[in-house]
N, C-alpha and C positions, 0 to 999 in steps of 0.2 A: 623473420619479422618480429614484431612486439606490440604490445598496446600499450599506449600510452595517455593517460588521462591526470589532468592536474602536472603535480610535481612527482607521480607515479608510474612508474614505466615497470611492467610485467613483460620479462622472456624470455622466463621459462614457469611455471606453477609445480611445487610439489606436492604430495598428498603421503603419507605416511601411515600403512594401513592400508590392508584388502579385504578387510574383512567384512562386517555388513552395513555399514555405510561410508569407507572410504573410497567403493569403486561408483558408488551415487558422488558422492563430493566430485570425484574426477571428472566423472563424464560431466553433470553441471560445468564445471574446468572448460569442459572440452566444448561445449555447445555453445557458450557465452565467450570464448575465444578462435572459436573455429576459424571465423573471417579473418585472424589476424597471425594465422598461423604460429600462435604459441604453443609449446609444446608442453604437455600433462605429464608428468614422469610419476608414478605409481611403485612408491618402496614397498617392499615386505620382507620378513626376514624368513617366511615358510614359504618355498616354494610351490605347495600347495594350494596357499592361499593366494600368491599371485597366478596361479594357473587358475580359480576360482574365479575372482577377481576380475581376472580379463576377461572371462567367458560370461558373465552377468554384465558387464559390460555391454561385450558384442553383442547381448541375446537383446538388450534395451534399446542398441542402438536398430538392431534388425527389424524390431518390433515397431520401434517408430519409422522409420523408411515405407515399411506395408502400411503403416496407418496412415502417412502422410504427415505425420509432426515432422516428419524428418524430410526434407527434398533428398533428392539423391547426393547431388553433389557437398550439402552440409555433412550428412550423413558420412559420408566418404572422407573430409574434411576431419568429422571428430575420431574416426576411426585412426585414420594418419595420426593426430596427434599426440593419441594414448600409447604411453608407454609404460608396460609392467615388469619390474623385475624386480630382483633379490640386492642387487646394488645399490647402497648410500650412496658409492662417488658421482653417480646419475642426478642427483641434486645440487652438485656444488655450484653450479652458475644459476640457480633457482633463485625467481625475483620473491616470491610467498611461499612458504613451505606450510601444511594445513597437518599438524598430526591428527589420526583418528584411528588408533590403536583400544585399544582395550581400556574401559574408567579403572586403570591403575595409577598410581601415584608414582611408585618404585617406576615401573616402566616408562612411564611420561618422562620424569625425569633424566632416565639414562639417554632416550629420543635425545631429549632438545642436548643433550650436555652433547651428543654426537652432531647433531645439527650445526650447533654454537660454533664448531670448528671446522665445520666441511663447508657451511653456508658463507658469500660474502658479507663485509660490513653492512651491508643496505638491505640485504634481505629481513623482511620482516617473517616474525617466527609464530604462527598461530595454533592454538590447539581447538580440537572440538570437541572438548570435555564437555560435560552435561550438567556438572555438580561441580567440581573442583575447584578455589577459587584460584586465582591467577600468581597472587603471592605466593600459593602451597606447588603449582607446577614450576614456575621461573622463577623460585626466589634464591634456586644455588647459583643462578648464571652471573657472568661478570654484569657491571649496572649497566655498560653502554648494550651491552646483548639484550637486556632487560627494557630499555626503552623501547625497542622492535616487537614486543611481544605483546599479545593478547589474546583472549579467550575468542572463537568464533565459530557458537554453536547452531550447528545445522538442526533440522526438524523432519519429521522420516513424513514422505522419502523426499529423502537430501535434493535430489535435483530435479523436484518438481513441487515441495513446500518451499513457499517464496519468503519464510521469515527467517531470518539469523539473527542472534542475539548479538552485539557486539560489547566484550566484556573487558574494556583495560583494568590494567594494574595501578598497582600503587603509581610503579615507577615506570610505566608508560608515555612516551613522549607523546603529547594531545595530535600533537599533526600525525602520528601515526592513528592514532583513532579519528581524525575526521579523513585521513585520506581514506580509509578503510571502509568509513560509512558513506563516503562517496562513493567509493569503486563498485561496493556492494550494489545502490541504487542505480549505477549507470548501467552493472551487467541483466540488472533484471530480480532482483533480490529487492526485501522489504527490510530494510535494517533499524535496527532499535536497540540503542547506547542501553545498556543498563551494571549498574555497580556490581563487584566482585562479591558478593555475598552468596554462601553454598547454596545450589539450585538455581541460581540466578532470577529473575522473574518469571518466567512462563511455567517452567516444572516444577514447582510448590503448588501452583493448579493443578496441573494436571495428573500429579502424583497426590495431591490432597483430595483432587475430587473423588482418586482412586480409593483411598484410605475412607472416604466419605462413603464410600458402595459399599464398601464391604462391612462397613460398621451395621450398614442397615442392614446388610445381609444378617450380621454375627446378632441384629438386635432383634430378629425377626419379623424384617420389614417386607420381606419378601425374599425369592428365591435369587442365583444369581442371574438367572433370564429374566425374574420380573425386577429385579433394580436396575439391570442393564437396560433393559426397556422403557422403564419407568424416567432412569437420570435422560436418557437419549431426547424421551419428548420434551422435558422440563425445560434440559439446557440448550435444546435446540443442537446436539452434537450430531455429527454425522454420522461416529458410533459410538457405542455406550462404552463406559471405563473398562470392564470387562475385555469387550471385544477387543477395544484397544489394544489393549496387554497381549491380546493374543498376536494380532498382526504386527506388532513393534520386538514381538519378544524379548518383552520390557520388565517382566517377574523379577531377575537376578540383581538387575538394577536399582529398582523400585527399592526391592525387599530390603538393600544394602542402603540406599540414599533416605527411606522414610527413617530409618533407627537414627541415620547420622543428622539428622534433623532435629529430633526430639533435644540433642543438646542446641545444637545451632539455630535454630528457628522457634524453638516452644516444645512444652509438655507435652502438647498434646498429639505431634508426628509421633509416628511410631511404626513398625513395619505388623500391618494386623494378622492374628490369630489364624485368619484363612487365606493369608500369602503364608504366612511357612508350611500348613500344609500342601498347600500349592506346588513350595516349593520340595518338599519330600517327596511328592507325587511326582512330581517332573510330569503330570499330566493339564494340557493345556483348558481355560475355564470354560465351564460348558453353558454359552453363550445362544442363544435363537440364531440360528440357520438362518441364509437368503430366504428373505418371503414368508418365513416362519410368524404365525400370529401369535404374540403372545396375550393371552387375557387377565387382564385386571380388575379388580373392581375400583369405582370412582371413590372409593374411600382410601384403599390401600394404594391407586397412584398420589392422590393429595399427598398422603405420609410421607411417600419416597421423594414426590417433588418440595414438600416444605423443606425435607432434612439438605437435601442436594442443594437448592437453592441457596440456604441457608451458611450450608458450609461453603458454595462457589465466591457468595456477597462477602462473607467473613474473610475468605482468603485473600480475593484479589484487593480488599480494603488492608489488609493487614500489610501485604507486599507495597502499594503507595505508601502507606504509615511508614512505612521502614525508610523511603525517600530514595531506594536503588533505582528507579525508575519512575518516570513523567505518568501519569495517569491516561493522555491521549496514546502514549508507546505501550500502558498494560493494555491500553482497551484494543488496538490497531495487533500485538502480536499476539493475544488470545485467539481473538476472531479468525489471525492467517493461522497459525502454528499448529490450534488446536479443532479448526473448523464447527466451531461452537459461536453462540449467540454470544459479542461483546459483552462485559461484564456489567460497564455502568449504562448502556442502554435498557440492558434486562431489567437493572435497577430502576431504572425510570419510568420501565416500563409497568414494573409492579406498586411502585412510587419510595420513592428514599426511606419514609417512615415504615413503610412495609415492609421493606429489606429490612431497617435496622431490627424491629420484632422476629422477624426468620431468625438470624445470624444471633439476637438473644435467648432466643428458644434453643436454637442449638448449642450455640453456648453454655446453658444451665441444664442442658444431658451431658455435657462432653467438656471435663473439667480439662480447664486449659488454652481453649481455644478460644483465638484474640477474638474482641470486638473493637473493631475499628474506631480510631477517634475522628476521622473526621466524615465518616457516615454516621454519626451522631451528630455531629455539628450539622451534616448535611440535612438530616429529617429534623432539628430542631427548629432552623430556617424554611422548611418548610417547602424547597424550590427544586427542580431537578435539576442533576447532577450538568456540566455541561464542557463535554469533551472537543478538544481544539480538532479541527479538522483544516484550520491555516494556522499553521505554525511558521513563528514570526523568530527570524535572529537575524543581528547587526552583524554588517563587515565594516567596522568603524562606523561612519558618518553614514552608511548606506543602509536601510530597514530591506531585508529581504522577505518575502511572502511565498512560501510554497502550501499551495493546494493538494493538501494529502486525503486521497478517498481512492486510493491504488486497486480496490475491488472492482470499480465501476469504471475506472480510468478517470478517476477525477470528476466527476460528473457533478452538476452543482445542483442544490437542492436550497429549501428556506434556511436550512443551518448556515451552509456555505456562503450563501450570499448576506445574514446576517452578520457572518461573523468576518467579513470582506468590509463590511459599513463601517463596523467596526473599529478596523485598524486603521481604515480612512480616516475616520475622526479622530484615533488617537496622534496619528502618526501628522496630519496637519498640524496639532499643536503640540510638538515634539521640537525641542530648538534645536534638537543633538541629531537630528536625521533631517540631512539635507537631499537625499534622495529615495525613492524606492525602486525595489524589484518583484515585479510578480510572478511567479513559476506553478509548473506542476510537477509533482513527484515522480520520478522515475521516469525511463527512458521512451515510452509508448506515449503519453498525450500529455499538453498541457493542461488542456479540459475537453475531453470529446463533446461535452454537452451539458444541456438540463438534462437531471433525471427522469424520467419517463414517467415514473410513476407518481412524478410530484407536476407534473402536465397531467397525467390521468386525471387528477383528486380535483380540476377544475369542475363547478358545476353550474356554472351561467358565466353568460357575458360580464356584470358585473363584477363576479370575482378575478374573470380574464382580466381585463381592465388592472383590478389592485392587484393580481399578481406578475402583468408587466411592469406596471409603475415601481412594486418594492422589487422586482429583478432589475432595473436603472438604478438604485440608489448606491452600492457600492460604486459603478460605473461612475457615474456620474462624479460621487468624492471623490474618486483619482483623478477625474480628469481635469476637474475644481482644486488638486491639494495646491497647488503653487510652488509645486516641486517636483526638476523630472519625473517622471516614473516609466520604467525599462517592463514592458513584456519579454520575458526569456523566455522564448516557445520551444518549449524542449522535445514536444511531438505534437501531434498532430492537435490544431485548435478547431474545434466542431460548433457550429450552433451557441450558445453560449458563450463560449470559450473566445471562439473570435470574436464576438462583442463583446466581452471585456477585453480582451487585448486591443482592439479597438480605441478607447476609452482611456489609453497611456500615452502617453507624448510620445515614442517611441518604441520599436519591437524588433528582436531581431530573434533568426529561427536558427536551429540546428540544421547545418548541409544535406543536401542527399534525402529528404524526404521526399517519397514521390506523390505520397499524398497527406499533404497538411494542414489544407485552411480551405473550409467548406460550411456556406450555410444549407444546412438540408434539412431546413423546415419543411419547405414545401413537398419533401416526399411523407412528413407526419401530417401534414393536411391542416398545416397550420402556417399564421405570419408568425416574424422571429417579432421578439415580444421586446429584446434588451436591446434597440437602440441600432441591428443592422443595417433596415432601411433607410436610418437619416444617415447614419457616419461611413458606412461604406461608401455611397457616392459620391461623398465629398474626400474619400481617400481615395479613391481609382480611378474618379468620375461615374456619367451615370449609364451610360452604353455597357460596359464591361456590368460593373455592379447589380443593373437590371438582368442581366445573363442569369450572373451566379445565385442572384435571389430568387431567382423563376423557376430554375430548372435545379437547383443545387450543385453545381458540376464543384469539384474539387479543384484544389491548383495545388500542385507541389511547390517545393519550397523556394525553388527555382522561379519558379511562377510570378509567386507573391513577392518577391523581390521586385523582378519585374512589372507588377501590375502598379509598385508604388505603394501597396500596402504595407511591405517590412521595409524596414531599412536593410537589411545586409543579413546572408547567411554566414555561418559561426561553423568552423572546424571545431574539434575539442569541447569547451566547456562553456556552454552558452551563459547560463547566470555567470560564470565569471568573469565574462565580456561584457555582461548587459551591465554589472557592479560597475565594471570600470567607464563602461558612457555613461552611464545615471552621476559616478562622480565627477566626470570631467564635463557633464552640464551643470550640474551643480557649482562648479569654479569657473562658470564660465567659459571653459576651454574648446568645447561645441557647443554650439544654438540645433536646438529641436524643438522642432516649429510646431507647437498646437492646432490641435483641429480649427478649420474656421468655422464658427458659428452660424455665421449669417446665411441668409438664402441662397439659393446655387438656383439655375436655372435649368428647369428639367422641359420635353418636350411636349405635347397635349397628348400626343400618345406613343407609348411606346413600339420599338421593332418588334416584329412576330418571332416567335422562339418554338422551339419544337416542345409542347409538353409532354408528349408520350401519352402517358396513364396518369398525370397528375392534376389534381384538381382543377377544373376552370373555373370554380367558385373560390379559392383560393388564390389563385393567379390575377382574380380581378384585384381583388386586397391588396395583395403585396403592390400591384398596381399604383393602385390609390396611395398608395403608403410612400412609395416613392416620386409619381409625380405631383401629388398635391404638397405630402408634409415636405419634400426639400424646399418648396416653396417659400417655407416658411424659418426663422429663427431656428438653428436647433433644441434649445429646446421647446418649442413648438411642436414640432413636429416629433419630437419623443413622445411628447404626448396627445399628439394625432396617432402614433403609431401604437400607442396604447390603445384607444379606442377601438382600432381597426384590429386588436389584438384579440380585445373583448366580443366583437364583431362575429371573429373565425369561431366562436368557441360555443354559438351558435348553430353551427352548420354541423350539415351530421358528416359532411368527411371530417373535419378533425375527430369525431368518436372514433370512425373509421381508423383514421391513419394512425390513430396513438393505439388504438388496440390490436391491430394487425402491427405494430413496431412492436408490443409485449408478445404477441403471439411469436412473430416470425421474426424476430431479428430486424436488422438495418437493408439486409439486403430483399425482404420479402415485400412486392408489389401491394399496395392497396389497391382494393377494388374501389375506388373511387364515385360518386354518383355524383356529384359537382351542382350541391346543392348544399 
C-alpha cells in the first residue's frame, strides 16, 4: 500500500542513521504510516548501530503497547513496518529518504551523493541537520537532485516533539516545500518554513539561552543549580538549559555550533569558558535532582531572571530581524520544540518597553549582542506585540483561513475571534478574493471549542451577554461577506467551532470521522453563546437540532452529512476541495444556498429528552433559546440568545460545569444542582 496526500505519494520512507535520533525519526515513520502499510526502512553502515537501533525501537514500541498509546494491533502494524539493516540498496524505491547521521558535513555529503543514485527521480532527499545550511549539505548534487532536497529538522524526542523545522534551499523547487509542509501537518507534526541560515530558527534559542546560563554562572550569578533553577521559573521551561544538555546530550554539539556562530550570527556566540570544561571532563552538569529544592534569595532570582529574559527577548527579536522566519512560526515553534513560555507573549506579558530595557541592559554587559530593531519600534509605539494565530494565504482568487492554536486543538479565544473579524472585514473589501476558506490546523480538529478558561474569566450576566455578542461578530462577517465561504472541517468541530462553520455558505468534512460535530455546552452548564440555537435549526431543523443542543450527543461525519448540516464528506485533502467549491461558486458554476434568515416555526414545547446529570436550569434556557428566538429574525434571535447567554452565567451550574471541565477534563460528570 501507500499514502497518498496531494500530489504526494509515499511507498516506501527511508531514515539514514541509527543512531540517537534516527530510530525516533523511524518509528514517528512507522506510527504516522502504520494504517497504510508503508514500509520504514532504517540504513546504517555499523551494524551495531542497527542492532541498537532496532532494539530502542522495539523497547518504545513495547512501552507504549503497556501504557496504552499504543493499541495492540498499531503497535504490531509499526513493528511489521521497521526495517533495520546495513543495506543502501533497501532504499532504492524509497518515496523520502530523512538522513540523520552525525552533524558532519564530509559525511552528509558522501550520504546524499549515494542517495542521489540509488534513489528514484521523484524521491525527495531530506536531512536532519541541526545547523547546517542546505546549500553547504546539497550543493555538489546535480540541480534537478537539488530541487528534491531540503533540510527537515526534528526536535528530541523526535517522535513525540511535534515541531519540525522545514528548511528549503536556494534551489529547492517551492511545491516540494509546500508539499512537505503539508504532509508534515496532515501526519501530525507542527511545521514551520524557516530560511537556510546556520542554526536555523529555533536553536539560536535554545543554544543562546544556553550560552546565557552559563555566562551568569561564569559571572557569578549563581551556581549551575541555582541558574538552572532560576532561567526554568523565568522562562517558564520545562527544564532548565543545563538539564537540557544533559538529557539531549547536546555538549558536543552546542560546544561545536556556539563557536561557528560567532562568525555567522554575531560576536557575541561563542562556545563559553564552562562548556569546554565541560567538555574535558566528559562529566555531565550537576543540575537539582527530581524534587530537589533548590534555594534562592528574591534578589539573586531577579538577577538570573533579568539576564535570561533579557538574553531570551534579544534573541528571538534578533532571529525575526534576520526575516528567516514569520514572528507567529518563532512564537508557535519555540513554545512546541523548546517547551517554554512563547517569546512575544512573555514580552507582553512584561510589556514591549520592558523587554526592550532587559535586552539593553544585557546588551551593555555583553558586547555584541543584537538589540532588536523592531522591539524598539515596538516599545516606542507603545502597544503589544501581536502574533497571527489565523494565518491567511491565497490560492489565486481564493483567501484561505487556518485556525492555528495546535496546543489546545484550535480552541478559540478573544484573540482568535478578533482576529477572525478581522479578516472578514478585510477580505469583504478585497476585489481580488472572490471567495474564502476557513480551516484548522492539523489533522485532529477544526476547532474543538472556546477556551475554557476564557469562559472562566466570565463574571456576571452582563459581561455573558457582551462576550456572546463579540463571539457573533466574526460569524456573522462571514456570513454577511457576499462571497462563498467554504468551512473545510478537517477534524472534529466542537462548540464553537461548529458555530462558526455554521456561519459559511457551505462546509464539507474529512471522511471517516466518527465523531465530529457536537455542541456540548450543556454538559459545561452553559447555552452555546455564538449563534447554535438560532442557525442549527434552521440547518437540520428543529427536532434533531433540540436533541443535539440538549443533550450534546455527537454525530460523525457520516452523520452530519446526513443530518443536512455538511454538504459532502471529502477523501484526501479537504481545504483543497473546499478551494475548488468556493471557486466554482464564485463563477457561478454551483449555487450555495445561504442560511434563511427569517423565522422558522418552532413547537410551544419541546419533546422530552433523557438529561442524565445535566442541568435542568440549563436545559430550560437552551429551551427558550430555541423555541422563542427561531421565532424571530435571525438576527433577532442571535441576540435573544445572547441574552439567555448572559442569563446561564448567573446560575451556579455554569461555575459548576466550567470548573469541573478545568478540573476533570471533558469527560468528567458535573455535579450539577439545577439552579
Amino acid at each position: 500500500m501507500s499514502f497518498q496526500f496531494r500530489d504526494l505519494r509515499i511507498d516506501t520512507v527511508g531514515v539514514v542513521g541509527s543512531g540517537n535520533i534516527g530510530p525516533d525519526i523511524a518509528l514517528f515513520f512507522a506510527k504516522a504510516f502504520a494504517a497504510f502499510d508503508v514500509p520504514v526502512v532504517v540504513v546504517d553502515v555499523s551494524a551495531d548501530a542497527v542492532a541498537r537501533g532496532r532494539a530502542k525501537a522495539e523497547q518504545k514500541i513495547a512501552k507504549g503497547r503497556e501504557s496504552g498509546a499504543f493499541k495492540p494491533a498499531a503497535a504490531d502494524a509499526m513493528l511489521a513496518a521497521l526495517t533495520f539493516t546495513t543495506d543502501y540498496a533497501q532504499l532504492a524505491g524509497a518515496s523520502l529518504v530523512v538522513e540523520a547521521a552525525t552533524e558532519n558535513l564530509d559525511i552528509k555529503k558522501k550520504i546524499f551523493a549515494q542517495l542521489a543514485s540509488l534513489c528514484g527521480p521523484q524521491a525527495i532527499l531530506a536531512s536532519n541537520s541541526s545547523h547546517i545550511e542546505p546549500e553547504e549539505i546539497f550543493g555538489a548534487l546535480a540541480p534537478d537532485t537539488r530541487r528534491r532536497t531540503a533540510v527537515i529538522h526534528y526536535f528530541f524526542p523526535a517522535e513525540r516533539n511535534l515541531l519540525v523545522e522545514i528548511v528549503p534551499g536556494r534551489d529547492t523547487d517551492p511545491a516540494i516545500t509546500r508539499h512537505l509542509m503539508a504532509l508534515y501537518e496532515e501526519i501530525g507534526k507542527i511545521p514551520i518554513r524557516v530560511g537556510g541560515r546556520f542554526g536555523y530558527a529555533v536553536n539560536p534559542v535554545f543554544e543562546g539561552l544556553f550560552l546565557a546560563a552559563a555566562l551568569a554562572v561564569e559571572e557569578g550569578l549563581g551556581t549551575v543549580k541555582e541558574v538552572d533553577t532560576a532561567a526554568r521559573q523565568a522562562l517558564g521551561l520545562g527544564v532548565g538549559p543545563f538539564t537540557a544538555m544533559n538529557l539531549t546530550g547536546g555538549n558536543p554539539i552546542t560546544n561545536h555550533s556556539l563557536d561557528v556562530m560567532t562568525s555567522k550570527l554575531g560576536p557575541w556566540f561563542r562556545s563559553p569558558r564552562l562548556m569546554k570544561e565541560a567538555m574535558e571532563s566528559g562529566k555531565p552538569w550537576d543540575v537539582p535532582k527530581r524534587d530537589e529544592k533548590v534555594e534562592l534569595t528574591g534578589a539573586q532570582s531577579r538577577a538570573i531572571a533579568d539576564t535570561m529574559l533579557g538574553a531570551y527577548f534579544g534573541l528571538a527579536g534578533e532571529i525575526v530581524d534576520s526575516g528567516i522566519v514569520s514572528r507567529a512560526d518563532l512564537e508557535l515553534g519555540v513554545e512546541t520544540g523548546l517547551a517554554m513560555k512563547a517569546p512575544f507573549a512573555l514580552m507582553n506579558e512584561v510589556g514591549p518597553a520592558r523587554a526592550l530595557e532587559l535586552v539593553q541592559a544585557y546588551a551593555g554587559a555583553h558586547p555584541g549582542f543584537p538589540v532588536p530593531r523592531f522591539l524598539a519600534a515596538q516599545a516606542r509605539a507603545g502597544t503589544p506585540f501581536r502574533v497571527e494565530q489565523v494565518i491567511r494565504r491565497d490560492e489565486g482568487d481564493i483567501a484561505v483561513l487556518t485556525i492555528r492554536r495546535p496546543r489546545v486543538l484550535n480552541a478559540l479565544n478573544d484573540e482568535v475571534y478578533a482576529q477572525l473579524a478581522a479578516h472578514a472585514a478585510t477580505l469583504r473589501d478585497d476585489p481580488t478574493v472572490a471567495g474564502v476558506v476557513i480551516t484548522g490546523f492539523g489533522p485532529k480538529a477544526f476547532v474543538s471549542g472556546a477556551d475554557v478558561n476564557f469562559l472562566a474569566a466570565i463574571t456576571s450576566p452582563a459581561e455573558g451577554v457582551a462576550t456572546s455578542e463579540r463571539s457573533k461578530v466574526p460569524g456573522n462577517g462571514f456570513e454577511r461577506l457576499g462571497k462563498p465561504v467554504v468551512c473545510a472541517m478537517n477534524g472534529m468541530a466542537f462548540g464553537g467551532g461548529n458555530e462558526l462553520a455554521m456561519c459559511c455558505t457551505a462546509r464539507l468534512i474529512r471522511r471517516g470521522l466518527p465523531v465530529a460535530v457536537a455542541q456540548p455546552e450543556a454538559n459545561l452548564g452553559i447555552v452555546p453563546g455564538a449563534g447554535a440555537t438560532q442557525r442549527l435549526p434552521r440547518l437540520v431543523g428543529v427536532p434533531l437540532a433540540a436533541e443535539l443542543l440538549r443533550t450534546g450527543r455527537a454525530l460523525s461525519s457520516r452523520e452530519a452529512v446526513e443530518s443536512g448540516l455538511v454538504r459532502e464528506e471529502v477523501d484526501g485533502d479537504v481545504v483543497d476541495a473546499a478551494v475548488k467549491l468556493a471557486r466554482a461558486a464564485a463563477r457561478g458554476e454551483v449555487t450555495l444556498t445561504p442560511i434563511d434568515a427569517q423565522p422558522i416555526a418552532t413547537p410551544d414545547q419541546l419533546p422530552a429528552v433523557e438529561l442524565g446529570h445535566l442541568s435542568k436550569a440549563i436545559d430550560a434556557l437552551i429551551c427558550r433559546a430555541i423555541v422563542e428566538g427561531c421565532r424571530k429574525p435571525l438576527a433577532e434571535g442571535l441576540r435573544f440568545e445572547s441574552e439567555l447567554f448572559g442569563q446561564c452565567c448567573a446560575t451556579e451550574d455554569m461555575r459548576i460545569g466550567v470548573a469541573n471541565f478545568v478540573a476533570n477534563g471533558p469527560r468528567g460528570k458535573a455535579g450539577f444542582v439545577h439552579r
